[in-house]
N, C-alpha and C positions, 0 to 999 in steps of 0.2 A: 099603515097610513092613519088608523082609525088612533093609535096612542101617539102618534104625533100630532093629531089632531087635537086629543085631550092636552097634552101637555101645551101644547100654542095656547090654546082657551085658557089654560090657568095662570101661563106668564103676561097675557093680553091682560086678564083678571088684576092681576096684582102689581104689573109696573103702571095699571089707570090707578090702583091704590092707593101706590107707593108715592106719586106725582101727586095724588090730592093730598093727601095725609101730608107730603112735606111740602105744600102751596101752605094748608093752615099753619103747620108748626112755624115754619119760618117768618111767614106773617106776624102768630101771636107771640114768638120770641121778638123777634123784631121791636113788636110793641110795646113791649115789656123793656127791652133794653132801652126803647127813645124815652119810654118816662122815667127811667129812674136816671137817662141822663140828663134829660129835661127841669127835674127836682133838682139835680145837682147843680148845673147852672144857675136855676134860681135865687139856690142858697148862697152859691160865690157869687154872683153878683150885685146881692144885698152886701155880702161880708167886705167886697171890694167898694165900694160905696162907703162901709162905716169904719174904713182901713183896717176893720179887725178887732171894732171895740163893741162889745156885747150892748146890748140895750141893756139900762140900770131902769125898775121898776118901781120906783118909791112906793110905799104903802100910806095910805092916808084911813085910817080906822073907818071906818064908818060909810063910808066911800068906795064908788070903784073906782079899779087901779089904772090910773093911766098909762097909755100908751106912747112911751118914747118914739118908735118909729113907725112909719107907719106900713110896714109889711113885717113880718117876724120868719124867724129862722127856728129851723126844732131846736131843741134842748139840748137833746144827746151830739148835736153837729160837731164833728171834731175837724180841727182846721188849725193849717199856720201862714204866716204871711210874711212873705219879703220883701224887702223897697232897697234897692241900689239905686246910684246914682248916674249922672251918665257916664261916668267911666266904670261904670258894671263894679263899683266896691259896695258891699253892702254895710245899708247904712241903719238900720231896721230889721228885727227879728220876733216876732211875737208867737211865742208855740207857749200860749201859757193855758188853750184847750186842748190841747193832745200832751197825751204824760209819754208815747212811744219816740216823741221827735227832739233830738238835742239842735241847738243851736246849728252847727258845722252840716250836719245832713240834709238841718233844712236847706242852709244857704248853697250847696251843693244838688240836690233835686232843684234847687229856684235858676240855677246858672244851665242845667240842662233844660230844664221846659222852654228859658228864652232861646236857647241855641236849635230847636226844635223849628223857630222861627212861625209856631203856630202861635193863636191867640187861645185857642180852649182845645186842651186834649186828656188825655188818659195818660201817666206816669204810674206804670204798677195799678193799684188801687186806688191812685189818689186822681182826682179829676181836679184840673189848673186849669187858670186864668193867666193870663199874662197884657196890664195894661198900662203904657207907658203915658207921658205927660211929657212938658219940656223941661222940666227935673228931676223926675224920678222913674222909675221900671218896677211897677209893683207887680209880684208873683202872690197869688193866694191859692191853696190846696186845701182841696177836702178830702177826706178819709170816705170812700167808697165802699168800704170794703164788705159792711153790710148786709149794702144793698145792691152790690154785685154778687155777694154770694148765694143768698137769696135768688138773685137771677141765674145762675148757675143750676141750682139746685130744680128750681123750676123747670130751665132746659134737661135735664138729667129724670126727674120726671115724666115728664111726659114724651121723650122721648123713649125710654124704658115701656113706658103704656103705648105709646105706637107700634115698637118691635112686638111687646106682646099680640097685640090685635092684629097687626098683620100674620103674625105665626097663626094664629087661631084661625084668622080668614085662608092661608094656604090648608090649614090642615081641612077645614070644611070646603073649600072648593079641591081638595082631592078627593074629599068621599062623593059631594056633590055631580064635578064634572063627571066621576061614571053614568049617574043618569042621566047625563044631557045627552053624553054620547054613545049609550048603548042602543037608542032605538036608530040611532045612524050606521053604526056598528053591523047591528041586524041589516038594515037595508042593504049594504055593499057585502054583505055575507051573502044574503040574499042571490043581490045582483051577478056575484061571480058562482056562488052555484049554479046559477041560469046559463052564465054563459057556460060554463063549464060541462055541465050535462049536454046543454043545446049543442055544444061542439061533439061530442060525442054521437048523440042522434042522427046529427047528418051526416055522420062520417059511410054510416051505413049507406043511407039514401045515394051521396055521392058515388060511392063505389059499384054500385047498383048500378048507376047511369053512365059510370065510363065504361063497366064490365058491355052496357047492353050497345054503347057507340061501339066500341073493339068489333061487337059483335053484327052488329049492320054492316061494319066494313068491310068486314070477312064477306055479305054474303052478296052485299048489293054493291060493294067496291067505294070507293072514297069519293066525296061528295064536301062544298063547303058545308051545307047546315052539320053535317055529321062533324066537320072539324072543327065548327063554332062552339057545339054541343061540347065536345073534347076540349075546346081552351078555355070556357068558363065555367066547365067541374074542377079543371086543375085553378082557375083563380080563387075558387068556391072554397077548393081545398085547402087551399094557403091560406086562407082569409082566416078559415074555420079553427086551423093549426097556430095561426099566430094569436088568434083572439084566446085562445086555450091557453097557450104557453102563455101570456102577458097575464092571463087571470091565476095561474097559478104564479109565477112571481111575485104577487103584488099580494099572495096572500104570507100574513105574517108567520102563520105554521109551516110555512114550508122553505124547511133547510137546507141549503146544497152542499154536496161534499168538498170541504176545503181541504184542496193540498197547495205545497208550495211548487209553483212552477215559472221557467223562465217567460217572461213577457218580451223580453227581448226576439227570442227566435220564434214566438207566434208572430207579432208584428213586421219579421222581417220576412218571414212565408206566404203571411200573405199580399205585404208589397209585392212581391214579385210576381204570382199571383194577380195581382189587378193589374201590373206595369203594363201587359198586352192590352188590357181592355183599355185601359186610358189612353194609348198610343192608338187601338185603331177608332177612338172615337177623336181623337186630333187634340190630345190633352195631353202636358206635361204633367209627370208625377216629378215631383221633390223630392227625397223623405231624407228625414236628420233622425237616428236610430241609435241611442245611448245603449252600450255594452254594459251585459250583467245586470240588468232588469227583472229584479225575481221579486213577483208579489205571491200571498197569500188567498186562493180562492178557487171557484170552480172553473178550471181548465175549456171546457167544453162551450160555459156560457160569458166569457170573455175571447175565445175566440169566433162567438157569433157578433158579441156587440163590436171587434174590428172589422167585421166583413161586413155588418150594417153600414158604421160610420164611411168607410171606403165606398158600397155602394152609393149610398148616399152623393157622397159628394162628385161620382161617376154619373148618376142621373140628375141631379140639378147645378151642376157648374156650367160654367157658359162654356160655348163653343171658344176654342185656340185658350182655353183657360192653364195656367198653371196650380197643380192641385199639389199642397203642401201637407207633408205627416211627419209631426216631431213625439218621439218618444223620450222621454228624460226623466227622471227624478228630481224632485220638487218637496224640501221639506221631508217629511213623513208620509207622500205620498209618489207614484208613478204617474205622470204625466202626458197623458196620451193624446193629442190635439190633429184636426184633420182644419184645412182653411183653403177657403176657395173662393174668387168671387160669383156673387149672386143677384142677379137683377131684381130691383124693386125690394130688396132686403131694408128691415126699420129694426130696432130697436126693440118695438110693442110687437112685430113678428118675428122675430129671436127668441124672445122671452116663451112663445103658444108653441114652439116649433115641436116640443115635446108631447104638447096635446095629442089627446087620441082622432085620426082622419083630418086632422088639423091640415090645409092645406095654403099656404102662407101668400102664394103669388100665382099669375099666371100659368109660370114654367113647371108649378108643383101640380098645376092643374090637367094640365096635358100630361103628365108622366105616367106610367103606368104604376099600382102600388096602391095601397089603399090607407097612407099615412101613418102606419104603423111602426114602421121600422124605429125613429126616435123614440115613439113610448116604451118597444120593450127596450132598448139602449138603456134608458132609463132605469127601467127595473131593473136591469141587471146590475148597473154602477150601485142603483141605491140596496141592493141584495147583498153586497158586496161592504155594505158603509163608506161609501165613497160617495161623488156628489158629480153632478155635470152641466154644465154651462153652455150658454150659445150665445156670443156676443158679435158685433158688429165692427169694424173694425176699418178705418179709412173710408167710411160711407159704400162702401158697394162690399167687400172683401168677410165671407161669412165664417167663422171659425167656432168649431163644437171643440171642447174638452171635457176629458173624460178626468174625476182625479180617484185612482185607486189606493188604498192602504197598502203599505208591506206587510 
């Protein structure tokens, strides 16, 4: 429990991270790519404005240099420009600032950006414009390639530095997380040594106290308090027996011996087995019981968690209930499911049903049992590396599944 604990803490740790760190990246990539498309636009739509003719800077000695236009384009800008006609012939070509672009490829990229039917997009590296008149179709491209790559690199960067830092931040929240959770650790070691001795100590006292009821009966003859004495050292018993067995389960050192055995003819032994009790408590039993059912696992403590689930659904199914057990294969696992309906059953009392004394509804309240029986179920599927669920089903209809490994 206690290193599943640890590992939840450190995947909670790092997918809040993971989620900040790429809230920022993608932000300041983001931001990054609208200004260098933003710059780009700018520059094309100066260039489309002067059809593609450079500003000519006269020099006058003496003098500052006057300003042909009045916005400017950088230097290095490399660009070409198309203008077709309305019958899409092109009638204009100017690549006399790009040395990579001939004649034919421009007017070929210029006939796709208008067939694009956008007015400004991205071709490759080159970021166009497309804007028409009631005589001409002028296309004008810029040469991106720059200052997309630059953005590129930038993404590749610091994405490179994220992955680092998050590796850095998993490796220190695994040295970390042990200290968070060894003084928790300690505590529930604590706690199941307690109970676990405690069970022991009173097993003594208990037997003391039936040994000395047997013995008043013998001598004074049978009497209610003497039997009352006698039914609540045997619930004292059970109570003490099952709080023992659940605290050993649940601790991680301790290993059951795995062999392989059929699950098919435990399940169907002790169907048969509960068929009398369900019949004389006025219950129908179902059961759908898939042939050649062989999992890997403790024999002994798989044949308690079906006679729990069974119980179970024997003590809290309604009255004229029909009570269902489907055993099948599912995937990579055995699937063991008991369904029954249940009065006042939710959803959020599905989910506690596994809790220890957890007692869900009225009907669980009057029962006799001291809400144990699901917690060790539990342990034992999770002992097992299996998993087990309790879902609700047509609003009244309660169904536990148990899923084992082969």
């Amino acid at each position: 429990m206690i290193r599943r604990l640890r590992w939840k803490f450190i995947l909670i740790a790092m997918l809040s991270l993971f989620m900040v760190l790429a809230i920022i990246m993608i932000t300041i990539n983001a931001l990054s790519y609208k200004a260098v498309v933003d710059k780009a636009d700018e520059t094309i739509d100066i260039i489309m404005e002067k059809q593609g003719q450079l500003p000519v800077l006269p020099q006058f000695p003496g003098f500052p240099q006057h300003r042909v236009w009045d916005r400017e384009i950088p230097i290095e800008s490399r660009f070409f420009l198309v203008m077709f006609s309305k019958s899409m012939e092109p009638v204009a070509v100017t690549i006399g600032n790009i040395t990579v672009m001939d004649a034919e490829n421009a007017v070929n990229m210029a006939e796709r950006a208008v067939l694009t039917g956008k007015e400004r997009d991205f071709l490759g590296d080159y970021r166009f414009l497309v804007k028409a008149d009631d005589n001409f179709t002028s296309v004008v491209f810029l040469d991106c390639s720059s200052a997309l790559s630059t953005n590129r690199n930038f993404v590749f960067i610091s994405s490179t530095i994220s992955v680092v830092g998050l590796l850095a931040v998993f490796l220190l929240l695994l040295f970390l997380s042990k200290l968070v959770t060894d003084p928790v650790s300690e505590s529930v070691e604590k706690q199941k040594r307690f109970i676990t001795d405690a069970g022991h100590e009173l097993k003594t006292p208990l037997t003391v106290i039936d040994a000395d009821a047997e013995l008043i009966t013998m001598e004074s003859g049978e009497s209610e308090w003497v039997a009352d004495i006698k039914l609540q050292t045997k619930r004292l018993t059970a109570l003490t027996n099952d709080l023992v067995y659940l605290s050993r389960m649940e601790e991680e050192s301790y290993k059951l011996p795995f062999v392989e055995f059929p699950l098919t003819d435990i399940v169907s032994e002790l169907s048969q087995s509960f068929g009398s009790i369900f019949k004389t408590n006025g219950k129908k039993f179902v059961t759908r019981i898939e042939n050649l059912v062989t999992i890997k696992g403790d024999e002994r403590s798989i044949t308690q968690l079906v006679s729990i689930l069974l119980d179970n659904s024997v003590k809290y199914s309604c009255d004229g209930d029909t009570v269902e057990l489907e055993l099948k294969k599912q995937g990579r696992y055995a699937s063991l499911s008991v369904t029954n309906r249940a009065e006042g059953i939710t959803k959020d009392k599905a989910e506690r049903l596994f809790d220890r004394f957890y007692r869900g509804d009225k009907s669980r309240e009057e029962k006799t049992g001291y809400g144990l029986g699901l917690s060790i179920a539990r342990a034992i599927v999770q002992s097992h590396k299996g998993k087990i669920t309790a879902s609700v089903k047509d609003g009244e209809r309660l169904e536990i599944t148990a899923f084992l490994p082969f």
